[in-house]
Structures are given as structure tokens and as C-alpha cells.
PyMOL Python script that loads the backbone (N, CA, C, O; Angstrom):
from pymol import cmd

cmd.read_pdbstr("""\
ATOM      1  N   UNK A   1      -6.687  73.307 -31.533  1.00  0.00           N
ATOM      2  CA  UNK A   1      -7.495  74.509 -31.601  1.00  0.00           C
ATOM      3  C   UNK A   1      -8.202  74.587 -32.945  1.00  0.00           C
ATOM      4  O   UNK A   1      -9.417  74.709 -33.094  1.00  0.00           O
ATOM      5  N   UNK A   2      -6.903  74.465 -34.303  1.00  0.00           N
ATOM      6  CA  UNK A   2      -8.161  74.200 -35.451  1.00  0.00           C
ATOM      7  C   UNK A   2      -9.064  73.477 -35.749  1.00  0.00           C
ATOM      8  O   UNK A   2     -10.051  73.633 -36.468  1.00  0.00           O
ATOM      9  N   UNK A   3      -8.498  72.234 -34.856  1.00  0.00           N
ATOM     10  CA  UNK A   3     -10.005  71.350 -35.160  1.00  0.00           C
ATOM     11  C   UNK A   3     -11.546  71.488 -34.486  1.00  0.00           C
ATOM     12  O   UNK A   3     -12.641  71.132 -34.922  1.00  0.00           O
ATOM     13  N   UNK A   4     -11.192  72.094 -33.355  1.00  0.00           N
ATOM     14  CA  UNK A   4     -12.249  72.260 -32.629  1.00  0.00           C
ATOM     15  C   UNK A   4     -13.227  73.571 -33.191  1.00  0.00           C
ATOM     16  O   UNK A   4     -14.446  73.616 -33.025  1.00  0.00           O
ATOM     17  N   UNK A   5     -12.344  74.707 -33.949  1.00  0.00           N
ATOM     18  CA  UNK A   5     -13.028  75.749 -34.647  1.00  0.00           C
ATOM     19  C   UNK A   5     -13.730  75.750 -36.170  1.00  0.00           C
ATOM     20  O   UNK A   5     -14.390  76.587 -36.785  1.00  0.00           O
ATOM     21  N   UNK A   6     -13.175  74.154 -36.526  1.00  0.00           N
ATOM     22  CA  UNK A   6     -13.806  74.004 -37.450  1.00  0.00           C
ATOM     23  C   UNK A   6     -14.788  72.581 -37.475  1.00  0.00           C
ATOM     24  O   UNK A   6     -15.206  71.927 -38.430  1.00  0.00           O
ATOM     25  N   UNK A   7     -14.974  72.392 -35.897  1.00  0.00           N
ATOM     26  CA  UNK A   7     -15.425  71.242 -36.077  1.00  0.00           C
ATOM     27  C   UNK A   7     -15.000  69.718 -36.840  1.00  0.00           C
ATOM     28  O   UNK A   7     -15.578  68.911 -37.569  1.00  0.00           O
ATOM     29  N   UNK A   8     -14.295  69.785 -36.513  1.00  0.00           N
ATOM     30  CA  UNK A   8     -14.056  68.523 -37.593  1.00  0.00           C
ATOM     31  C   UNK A   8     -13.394  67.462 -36.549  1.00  0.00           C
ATOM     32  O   UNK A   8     -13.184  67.666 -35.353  1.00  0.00           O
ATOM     33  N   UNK A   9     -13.139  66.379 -37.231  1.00  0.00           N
ATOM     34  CA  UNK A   9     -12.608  64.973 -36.241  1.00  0.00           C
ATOM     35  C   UNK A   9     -11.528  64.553 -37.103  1.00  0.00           C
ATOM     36  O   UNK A   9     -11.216  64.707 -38.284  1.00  0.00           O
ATOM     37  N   UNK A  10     -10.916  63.765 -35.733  1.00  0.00           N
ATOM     38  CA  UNK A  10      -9.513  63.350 -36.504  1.00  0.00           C
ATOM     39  C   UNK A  10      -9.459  62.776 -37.949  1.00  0.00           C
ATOM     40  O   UNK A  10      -8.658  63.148 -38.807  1.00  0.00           O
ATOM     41  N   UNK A  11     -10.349  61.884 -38.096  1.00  0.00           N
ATOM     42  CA  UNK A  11     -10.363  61.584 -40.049  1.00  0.00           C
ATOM     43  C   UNK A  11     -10.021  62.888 -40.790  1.00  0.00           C
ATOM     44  O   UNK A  11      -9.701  62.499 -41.913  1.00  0.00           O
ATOM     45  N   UNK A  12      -9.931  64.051 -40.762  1.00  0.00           N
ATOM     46  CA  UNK A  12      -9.778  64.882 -41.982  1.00  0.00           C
ATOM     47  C   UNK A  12      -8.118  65.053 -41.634  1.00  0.00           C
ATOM     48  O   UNK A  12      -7.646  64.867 -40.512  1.00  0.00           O
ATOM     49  N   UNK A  13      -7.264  65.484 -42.953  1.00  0.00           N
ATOM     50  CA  UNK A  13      -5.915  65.713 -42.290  1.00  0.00           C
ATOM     51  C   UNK A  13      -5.850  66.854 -42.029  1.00  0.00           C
ATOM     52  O   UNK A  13      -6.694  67.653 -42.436  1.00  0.00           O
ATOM     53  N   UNK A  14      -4.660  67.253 -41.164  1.00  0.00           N
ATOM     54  CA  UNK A  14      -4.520  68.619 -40.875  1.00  0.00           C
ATOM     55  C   UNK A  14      -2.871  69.176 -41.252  1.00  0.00           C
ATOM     56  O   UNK A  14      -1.717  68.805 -41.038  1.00  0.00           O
ATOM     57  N   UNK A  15      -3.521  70.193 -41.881  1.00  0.00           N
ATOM     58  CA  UNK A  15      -2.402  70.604 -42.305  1.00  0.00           C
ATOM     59  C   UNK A  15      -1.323  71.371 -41.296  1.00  0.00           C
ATOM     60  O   UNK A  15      -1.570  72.391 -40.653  1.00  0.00           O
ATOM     61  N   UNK A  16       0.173  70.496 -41.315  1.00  0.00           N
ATOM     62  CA  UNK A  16       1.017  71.128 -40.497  1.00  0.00           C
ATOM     63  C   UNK A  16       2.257  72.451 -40.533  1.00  0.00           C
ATOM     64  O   UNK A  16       2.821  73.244 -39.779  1.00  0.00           O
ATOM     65  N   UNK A  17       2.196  71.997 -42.096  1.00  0.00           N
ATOM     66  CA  UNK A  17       3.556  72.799 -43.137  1.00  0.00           C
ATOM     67  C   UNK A  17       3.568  74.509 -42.552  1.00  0.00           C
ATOM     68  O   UNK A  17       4.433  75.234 -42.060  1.00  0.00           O
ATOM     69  N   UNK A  18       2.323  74.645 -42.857  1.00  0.00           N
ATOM     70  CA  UNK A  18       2.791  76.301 -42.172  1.00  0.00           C
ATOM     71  C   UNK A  18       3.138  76.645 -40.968  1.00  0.00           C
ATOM     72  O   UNK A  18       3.496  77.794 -40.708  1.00  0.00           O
ATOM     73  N   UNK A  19       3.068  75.565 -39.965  1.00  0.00           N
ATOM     74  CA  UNK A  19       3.721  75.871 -38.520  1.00  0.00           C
ATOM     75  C   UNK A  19       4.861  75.192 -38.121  1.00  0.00           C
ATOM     76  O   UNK A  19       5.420  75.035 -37.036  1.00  0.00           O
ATOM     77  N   UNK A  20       5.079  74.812 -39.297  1.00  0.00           N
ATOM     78  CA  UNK A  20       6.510  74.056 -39.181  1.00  0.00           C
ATOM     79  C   UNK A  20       7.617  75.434 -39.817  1.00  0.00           C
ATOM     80  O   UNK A  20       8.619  75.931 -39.304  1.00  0.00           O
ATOM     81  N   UNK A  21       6.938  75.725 -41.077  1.00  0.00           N
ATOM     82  CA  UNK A  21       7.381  77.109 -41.612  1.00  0.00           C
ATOM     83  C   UNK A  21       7.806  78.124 -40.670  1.00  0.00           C
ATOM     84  O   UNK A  21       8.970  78.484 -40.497  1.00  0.00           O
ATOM     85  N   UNK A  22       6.737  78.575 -40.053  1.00  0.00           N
ATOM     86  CA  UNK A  22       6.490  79.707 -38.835  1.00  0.00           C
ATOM     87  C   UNK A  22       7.559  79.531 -37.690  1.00  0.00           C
ATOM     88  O   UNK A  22       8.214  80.484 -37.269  1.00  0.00           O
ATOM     89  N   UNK A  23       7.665  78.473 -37.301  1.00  0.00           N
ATOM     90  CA  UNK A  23       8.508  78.128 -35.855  1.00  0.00           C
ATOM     91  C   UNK A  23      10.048  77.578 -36.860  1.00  0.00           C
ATOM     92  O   UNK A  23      11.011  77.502 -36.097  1.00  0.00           O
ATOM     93  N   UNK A  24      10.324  77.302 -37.956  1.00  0.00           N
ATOM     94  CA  UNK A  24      11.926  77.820 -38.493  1.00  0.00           C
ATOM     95  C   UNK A  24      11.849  79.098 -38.702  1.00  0.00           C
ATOM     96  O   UNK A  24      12.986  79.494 -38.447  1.00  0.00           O
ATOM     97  N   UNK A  25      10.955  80.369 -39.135  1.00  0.00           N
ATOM     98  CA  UNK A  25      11.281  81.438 -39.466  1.00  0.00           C
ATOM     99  C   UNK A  25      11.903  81.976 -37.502  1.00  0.00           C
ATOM    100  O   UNK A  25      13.052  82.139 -37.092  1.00  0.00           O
ATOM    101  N   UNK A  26      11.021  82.060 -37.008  1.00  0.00           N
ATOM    102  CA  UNK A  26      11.065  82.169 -35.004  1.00  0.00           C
ATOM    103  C   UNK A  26      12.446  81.878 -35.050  1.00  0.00           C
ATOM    104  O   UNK A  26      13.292  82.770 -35.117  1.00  0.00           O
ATOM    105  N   UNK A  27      12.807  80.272 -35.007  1.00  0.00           N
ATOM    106  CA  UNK A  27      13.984  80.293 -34.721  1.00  0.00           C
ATOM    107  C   UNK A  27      15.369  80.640 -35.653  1.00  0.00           C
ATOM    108  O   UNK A  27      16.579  80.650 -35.427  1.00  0.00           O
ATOM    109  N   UNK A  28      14.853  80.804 -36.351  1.00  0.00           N
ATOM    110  CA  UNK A  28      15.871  81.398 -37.196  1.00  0.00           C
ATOM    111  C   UNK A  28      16.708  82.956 -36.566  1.00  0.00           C
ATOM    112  O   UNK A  28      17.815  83.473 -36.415  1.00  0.00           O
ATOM    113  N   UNK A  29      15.486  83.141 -36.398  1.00  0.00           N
ATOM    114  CA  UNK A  29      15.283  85.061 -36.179  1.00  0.00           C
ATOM    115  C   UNK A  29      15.586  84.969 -34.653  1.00  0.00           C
ATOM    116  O   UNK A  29      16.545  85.672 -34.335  1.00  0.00           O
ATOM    117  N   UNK A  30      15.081  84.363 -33.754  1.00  0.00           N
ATOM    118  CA  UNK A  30      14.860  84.709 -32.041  1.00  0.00           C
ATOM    119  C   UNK A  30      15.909  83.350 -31.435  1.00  0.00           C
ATOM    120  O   UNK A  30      16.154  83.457 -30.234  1.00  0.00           O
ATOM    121  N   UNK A  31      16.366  82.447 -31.944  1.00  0.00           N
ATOM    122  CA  UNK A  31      16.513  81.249 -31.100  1.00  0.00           C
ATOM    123  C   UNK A  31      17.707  81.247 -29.986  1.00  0.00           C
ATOM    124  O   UNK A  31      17.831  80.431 -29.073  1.00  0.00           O
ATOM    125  N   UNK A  32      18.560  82.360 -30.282  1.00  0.00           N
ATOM    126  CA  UNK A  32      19.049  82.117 -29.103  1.00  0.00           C
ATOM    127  C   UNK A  32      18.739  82.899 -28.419  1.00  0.00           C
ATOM    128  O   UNK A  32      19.262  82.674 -27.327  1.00  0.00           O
ATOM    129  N   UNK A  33      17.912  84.110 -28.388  1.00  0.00           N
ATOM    130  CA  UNK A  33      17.359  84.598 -27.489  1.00  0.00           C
ATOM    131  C   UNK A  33      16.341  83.717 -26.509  1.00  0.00           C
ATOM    132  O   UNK A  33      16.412  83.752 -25.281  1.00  0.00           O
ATOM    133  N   UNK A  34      15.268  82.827 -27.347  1.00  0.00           N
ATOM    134  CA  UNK A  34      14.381  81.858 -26.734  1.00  0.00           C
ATOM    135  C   UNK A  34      15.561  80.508 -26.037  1.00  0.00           C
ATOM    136  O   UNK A  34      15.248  79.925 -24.999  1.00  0.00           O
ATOM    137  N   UNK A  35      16.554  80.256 -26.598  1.00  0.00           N
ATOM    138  CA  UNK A  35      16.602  79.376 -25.918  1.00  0.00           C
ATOM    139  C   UNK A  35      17.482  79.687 -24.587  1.00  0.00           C
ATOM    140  O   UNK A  35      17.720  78.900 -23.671  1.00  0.00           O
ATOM    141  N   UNK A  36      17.904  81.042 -24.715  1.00  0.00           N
ATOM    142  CA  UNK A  36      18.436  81.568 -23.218  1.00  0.00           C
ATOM    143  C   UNK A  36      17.385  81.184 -22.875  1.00  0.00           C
ATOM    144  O   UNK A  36      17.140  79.985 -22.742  1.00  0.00           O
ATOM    145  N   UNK A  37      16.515  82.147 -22.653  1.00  0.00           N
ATOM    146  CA  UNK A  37      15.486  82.238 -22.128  1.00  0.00           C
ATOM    147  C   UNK A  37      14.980  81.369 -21.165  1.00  0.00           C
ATOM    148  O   UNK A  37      14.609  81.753 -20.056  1.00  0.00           O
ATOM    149  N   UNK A  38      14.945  80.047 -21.599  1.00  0.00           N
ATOM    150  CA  UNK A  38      14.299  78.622 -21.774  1.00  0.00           C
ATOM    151  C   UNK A  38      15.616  78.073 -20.290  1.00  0.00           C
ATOM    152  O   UNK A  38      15.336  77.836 -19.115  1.00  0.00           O
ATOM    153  N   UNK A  39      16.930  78.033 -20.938  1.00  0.00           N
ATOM    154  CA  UNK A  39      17.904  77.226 -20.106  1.00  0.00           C
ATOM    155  C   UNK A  39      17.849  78.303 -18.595  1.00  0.00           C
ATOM    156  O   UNK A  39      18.150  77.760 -17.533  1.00  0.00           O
ATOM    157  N   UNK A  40      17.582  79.329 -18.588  1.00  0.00           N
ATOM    158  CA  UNK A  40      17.878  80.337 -17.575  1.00  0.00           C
ATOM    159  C   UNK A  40      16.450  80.465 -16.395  1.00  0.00           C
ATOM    160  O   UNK A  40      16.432  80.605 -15.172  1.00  0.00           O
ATOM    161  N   UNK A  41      15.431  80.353 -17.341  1.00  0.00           N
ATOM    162  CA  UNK A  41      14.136  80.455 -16.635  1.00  0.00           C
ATOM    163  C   UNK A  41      13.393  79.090 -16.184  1.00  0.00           C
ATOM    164  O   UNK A  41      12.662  79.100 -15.194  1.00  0.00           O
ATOM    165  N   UNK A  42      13.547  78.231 -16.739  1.00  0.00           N
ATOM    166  CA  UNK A  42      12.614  77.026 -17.017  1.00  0.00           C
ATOM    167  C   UNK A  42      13.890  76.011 -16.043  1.00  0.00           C
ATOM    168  O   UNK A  42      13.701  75.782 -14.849  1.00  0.00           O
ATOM    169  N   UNK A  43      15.059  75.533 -16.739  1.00  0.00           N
ATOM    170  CA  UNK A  43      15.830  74.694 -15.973  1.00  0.00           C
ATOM    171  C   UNK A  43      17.032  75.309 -15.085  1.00  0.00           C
ATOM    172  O   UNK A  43      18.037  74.675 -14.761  1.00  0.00           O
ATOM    173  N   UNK A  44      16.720  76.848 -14.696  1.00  0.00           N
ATOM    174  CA  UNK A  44      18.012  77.410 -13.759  1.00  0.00           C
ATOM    175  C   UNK A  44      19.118  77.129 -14.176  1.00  0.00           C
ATOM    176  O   UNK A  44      19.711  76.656 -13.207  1.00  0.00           O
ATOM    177  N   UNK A  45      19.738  77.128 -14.992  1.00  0.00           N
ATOM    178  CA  UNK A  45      20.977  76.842 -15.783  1.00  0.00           C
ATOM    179  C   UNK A  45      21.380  78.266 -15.959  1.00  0.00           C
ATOM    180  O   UNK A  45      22.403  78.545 -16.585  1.00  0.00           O
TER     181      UNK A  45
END
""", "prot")
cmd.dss("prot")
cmd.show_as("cartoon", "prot")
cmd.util.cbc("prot")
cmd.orient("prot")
């Protein structure tokens, strides 16, 4: 999605660190709620 809003092509790097950040803060905070979620809805477990 960012690349396409900023136009750009794979040669430039893209920075990942803050959504790596973002999705440990998530699971930090929500994960076993999401991963009920996940085993109950997604694989019927």
C-alpha cells in the first residue's frame, strides 16, 4: 500500500520497524484475545 501511494518501486527500501513495533505492542496488549479468536473462528478449534 505504501509503495503504491508513494509511487515508488521496489529499488527504494522500505521501512518495516514501525510495524513490527505496532503488531508487538497488539500482541502484547490483545494476543490472547486475537488468538482465541483466530483458533475458534478461522480453524474451529
Amino acid at each position: 500500500v505504501q509503495l503504491r501511494l508513494q509511487k515508488q518501486g521496489i529499488e527504494k527500501a522500505f521501512p518495516f520497524g514501525p510495524y513490527l513495533a505496532i503488531a508487538g505492542w497488539v500482541s502484547l496488549i490483545r494476543g490472547d484475545q486475537i488468538l482465541s479468536w483466530y483458533f475458534t473462528s478461522i480453524l474451529g478449534v
